[in-house]
C-alpha positions as CSV (number, residue, x, y, z in Angstrom):
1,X,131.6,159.2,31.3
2,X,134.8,160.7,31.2
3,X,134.5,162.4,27.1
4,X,131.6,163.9,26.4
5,X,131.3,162.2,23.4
6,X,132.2,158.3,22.5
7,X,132.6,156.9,18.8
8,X,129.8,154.2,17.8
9,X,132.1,151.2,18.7
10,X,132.5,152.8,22.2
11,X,128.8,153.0,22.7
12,X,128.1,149.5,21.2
13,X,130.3,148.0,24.2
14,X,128.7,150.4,26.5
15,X,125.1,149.3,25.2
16,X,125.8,145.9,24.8
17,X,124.9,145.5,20.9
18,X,126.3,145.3,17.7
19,X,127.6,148.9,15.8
20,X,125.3,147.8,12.6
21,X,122.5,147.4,15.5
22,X,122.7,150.7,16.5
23,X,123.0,152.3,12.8
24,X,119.5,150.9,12.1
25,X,117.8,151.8,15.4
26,X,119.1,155.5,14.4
27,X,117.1,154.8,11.3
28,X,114.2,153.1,12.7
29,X,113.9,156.1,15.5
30,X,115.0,159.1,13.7
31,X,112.1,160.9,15.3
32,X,113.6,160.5,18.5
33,X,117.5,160.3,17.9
34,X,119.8,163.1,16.7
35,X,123.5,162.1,16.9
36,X,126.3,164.7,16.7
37,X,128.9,163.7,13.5
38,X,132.8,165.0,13.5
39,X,134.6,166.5,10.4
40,X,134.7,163.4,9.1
41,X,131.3,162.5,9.3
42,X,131.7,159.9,12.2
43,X,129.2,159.7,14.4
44,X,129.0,160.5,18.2
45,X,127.2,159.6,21.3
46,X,126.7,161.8,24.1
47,X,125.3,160.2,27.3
48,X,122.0,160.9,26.7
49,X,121.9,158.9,23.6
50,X,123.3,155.7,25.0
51,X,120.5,155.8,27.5
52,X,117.7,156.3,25.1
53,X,119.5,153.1,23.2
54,X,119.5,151.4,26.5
55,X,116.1,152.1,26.9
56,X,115.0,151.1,23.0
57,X,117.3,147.4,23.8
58,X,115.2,146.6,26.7
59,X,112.0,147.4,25.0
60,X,113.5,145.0,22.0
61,X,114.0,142.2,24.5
62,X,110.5,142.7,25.3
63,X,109.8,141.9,21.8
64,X,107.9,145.1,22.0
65,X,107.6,146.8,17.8
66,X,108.7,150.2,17.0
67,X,105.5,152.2,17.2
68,X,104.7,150.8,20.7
69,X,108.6,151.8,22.1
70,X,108.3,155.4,20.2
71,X,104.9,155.9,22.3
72,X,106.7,154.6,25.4
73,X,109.7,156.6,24.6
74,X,107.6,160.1,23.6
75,X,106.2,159.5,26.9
76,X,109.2,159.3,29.7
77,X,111.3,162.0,30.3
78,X,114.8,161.6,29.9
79,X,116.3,160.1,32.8
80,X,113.3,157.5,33.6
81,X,113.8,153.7,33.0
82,X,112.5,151.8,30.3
83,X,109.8,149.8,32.9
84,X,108.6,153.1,33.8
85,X,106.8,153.8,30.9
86,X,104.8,150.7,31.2
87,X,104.0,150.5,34.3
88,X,102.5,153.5,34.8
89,X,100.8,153.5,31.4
90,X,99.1,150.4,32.0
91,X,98.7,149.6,36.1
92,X,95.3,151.8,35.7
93,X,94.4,149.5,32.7
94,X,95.1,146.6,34.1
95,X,93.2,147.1,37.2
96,X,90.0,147.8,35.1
97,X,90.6,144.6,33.1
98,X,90.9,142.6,36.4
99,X,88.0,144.0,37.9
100,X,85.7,143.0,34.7
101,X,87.2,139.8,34.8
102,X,86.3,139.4,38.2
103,X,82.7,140.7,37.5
104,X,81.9,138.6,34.7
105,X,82.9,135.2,36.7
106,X,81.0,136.4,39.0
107,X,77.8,137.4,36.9
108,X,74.6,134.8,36.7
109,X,75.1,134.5,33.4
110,X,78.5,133.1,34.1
111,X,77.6,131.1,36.4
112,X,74.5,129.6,35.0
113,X,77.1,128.5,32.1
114,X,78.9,126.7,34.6
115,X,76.3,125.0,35.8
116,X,74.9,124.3,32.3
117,X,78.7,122.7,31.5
118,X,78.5,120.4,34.3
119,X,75.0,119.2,32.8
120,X,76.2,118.7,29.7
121,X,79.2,117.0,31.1
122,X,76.7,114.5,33.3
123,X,74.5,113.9,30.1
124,X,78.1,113.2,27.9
125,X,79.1,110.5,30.6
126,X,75.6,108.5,30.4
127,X,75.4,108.7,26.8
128,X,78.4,107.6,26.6
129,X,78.1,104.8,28.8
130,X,74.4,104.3,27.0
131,X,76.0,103.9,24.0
132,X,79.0,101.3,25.2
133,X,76.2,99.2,26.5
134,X,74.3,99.3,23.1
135,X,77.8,98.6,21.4
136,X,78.4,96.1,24.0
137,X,75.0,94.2,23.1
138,X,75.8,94.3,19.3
139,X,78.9,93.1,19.3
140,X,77.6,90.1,21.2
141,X,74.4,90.1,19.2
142,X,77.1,89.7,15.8
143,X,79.6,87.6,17.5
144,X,76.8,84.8,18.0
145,X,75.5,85.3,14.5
146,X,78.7,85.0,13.3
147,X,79.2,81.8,15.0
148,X,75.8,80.5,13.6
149,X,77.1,81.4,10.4
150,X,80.3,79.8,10.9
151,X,78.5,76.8,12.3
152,X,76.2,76.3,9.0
153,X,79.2,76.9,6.8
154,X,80.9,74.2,8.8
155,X,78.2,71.7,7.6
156,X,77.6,73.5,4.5
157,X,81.6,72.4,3.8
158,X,80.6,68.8,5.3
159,X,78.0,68.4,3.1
160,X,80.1,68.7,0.2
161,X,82.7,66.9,1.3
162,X,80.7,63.3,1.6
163,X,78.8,64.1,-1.5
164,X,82.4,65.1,-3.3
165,X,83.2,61.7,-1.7
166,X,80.4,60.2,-3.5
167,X,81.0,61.4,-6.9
168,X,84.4,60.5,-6.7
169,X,83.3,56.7,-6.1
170,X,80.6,56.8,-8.5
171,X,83.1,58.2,-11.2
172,X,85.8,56.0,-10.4
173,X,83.2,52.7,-11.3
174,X,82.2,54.3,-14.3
175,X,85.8,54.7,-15.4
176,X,86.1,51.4,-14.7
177,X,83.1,50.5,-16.7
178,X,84.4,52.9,-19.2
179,X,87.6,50.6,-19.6
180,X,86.4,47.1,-19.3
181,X,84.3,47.6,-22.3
182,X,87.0,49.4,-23.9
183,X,89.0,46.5,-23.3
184,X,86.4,43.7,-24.4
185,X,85.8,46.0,-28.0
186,X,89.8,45.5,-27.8
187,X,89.8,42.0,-27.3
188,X,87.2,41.5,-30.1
189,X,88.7,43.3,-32.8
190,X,91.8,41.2,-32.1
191,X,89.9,38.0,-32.4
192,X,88.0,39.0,-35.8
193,X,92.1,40.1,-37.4
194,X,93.5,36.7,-35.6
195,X,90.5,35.4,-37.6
196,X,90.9,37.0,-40.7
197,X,95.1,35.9,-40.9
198,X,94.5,32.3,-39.8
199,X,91.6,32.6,-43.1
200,X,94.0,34.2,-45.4
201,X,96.8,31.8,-44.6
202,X,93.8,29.0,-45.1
203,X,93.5,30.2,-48.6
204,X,97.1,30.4,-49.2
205,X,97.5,27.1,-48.5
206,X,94.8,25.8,-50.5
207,X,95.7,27.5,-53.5
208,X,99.2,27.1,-53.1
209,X,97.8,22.9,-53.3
210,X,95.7,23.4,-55.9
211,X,98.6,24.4,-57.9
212,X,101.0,21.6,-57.4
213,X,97.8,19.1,-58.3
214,X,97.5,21.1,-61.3
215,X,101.2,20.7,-62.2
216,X,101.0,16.8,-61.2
217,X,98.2,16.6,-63.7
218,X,100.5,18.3,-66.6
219,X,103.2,16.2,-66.0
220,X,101.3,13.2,-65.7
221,X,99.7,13.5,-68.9
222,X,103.3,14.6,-70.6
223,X,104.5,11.1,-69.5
C-alpha cells in the first residue's frame, strides 16, 4: 500500500465487505484488533489490520463462530494465512481419528456386527416372504368364504323373491274376495231400499184410493 493508513471505506473495498461489516467484527474481536483514529475520531487501517480482517472473512465463509476464529487467530503469527491455522492444528488430530476409525472396522467386535446384520437381514427376507405366503393363503382362504357367503345370500334374496311372489298372489285374491263381498253387501242393501220405495209408494197409492172411495161414499149419500 502506498499510505500507511486507509479510511474504513478504503479497507472495505480492499477486504471485500461491507464498512458496517467491519465496525462489528472490531466489536466482536476487540481482543485482537486495535485501530488507530484521526482528530476527528475516524478510524484507520494499517496493513496489518486489513490482513487480520482478511483472515477473520475467510474463517466467516467457513461458517466458523467467533471463539473458534479468536483461538485460530491467537495462534498464527502475523503474516500466516487463514488455512494455516487449521491445518496444522488439526492434521495430528485428524490422523488419530482416522486411525481409530480404521481400528474399530477392523475390530471383531465390528465385524461380528456385520456379520450379525447380514443374519438379520436373511431372517427379515424369509419372514417376510413367510408372512406374504400366510397373507397370500388368507386372502384366498376369505375370498372363497366370501364367495360362499355371497352365494347363500344369492339364494337367501331368491328365496324371498318367489315367496314375495307368493304373498303378492295370495293378497291380490283376497282383495278380490275382499271386494266381491263388498260388492254383494252393496247390491243387497240396494235391493232391500228398492224394496222399501216400491212398498212406500204401494201404500201411497192405497191410501191415496181409500180416500177418493171415501169421498164417493160422501157424495153418494149427499145425493
Amino acid at each position: 500500500m502506498a499510505a500507511k493508513y486507509v479510511t474504513i471505506s478504503k479497507a472495505a473495498s480492499l477486504i471485500g465487505e461491507k464498512a458496517f461489516v467491519l465496525k462489528q467484527w472490531e466489536e466482536d474481536f476487540c481482543d485482537l484488533i486495535t485501530l488507530k483514529r484521526d482528530e476527528r475520531n475516524v478510524r484507520l487501517f494499517t496493513g496489518e489490520n486489513i490482513e487480520l480482517f482478511q483472515k477473520i472473512k475467510a474463517y466467516k465463509e467457513r461458517n466458523l463462530d467467533n471463539e473458534t476464529i479468536k483461538q485460530l487467530l491467537q495462534q498464527q503469527p502475523v503474516g500466516s494465512s487463514p488455512q494455516t491455522g487449521l491445518i496444522d492444528a488439526d492434521i495430528a488430530e485428524l490422523k488419530e481419528t482416522l486411525s481409530k476409525i480404521t481400528s474399530f472396522i477392523e475390530s471383531r467386535q465390528v465385524q461380528s456386527m456385520i456379520q450379525m446384520d447380514e443374519r438379520l437381514d436373511l431372517l427379515e427376507r424369509s419372514v417376510i416372504s413367510s408372512v406374504s405366503e400366510k397373507i397370500s393363503e388368507t386372502a384366498k382362504l376369505q375370498t372363497e368364504v366370501a364367495r360362499i357367503e355371497f352365494s347363500d345370500l344369492q339364494d337367501m334374496i331368491t328365496s324371498l323373491e318367489v315367496t314375495a311372489e307368493a304373498e303378492r298372489e295370495t293378497f291380490k285374491e283376497e282383495v278380490q274376495q275382499e271386494r266381491e263381498i263388498a260388492q254383494r253387501k252393496t247390491d243387497e242393501r240396494e235391493e232391500r231400499f228398492l224394496a222399501f220405495v216400491r212398498e212406500h209408494q204401494y201404500k201411497q197409492e192405497r191410501i191415496k184410493q181409500d180416500k177418493s172411495g171415501f169421498l164417493k161414499q160422501i157424495l153418494s149419500f149427499a145425493r
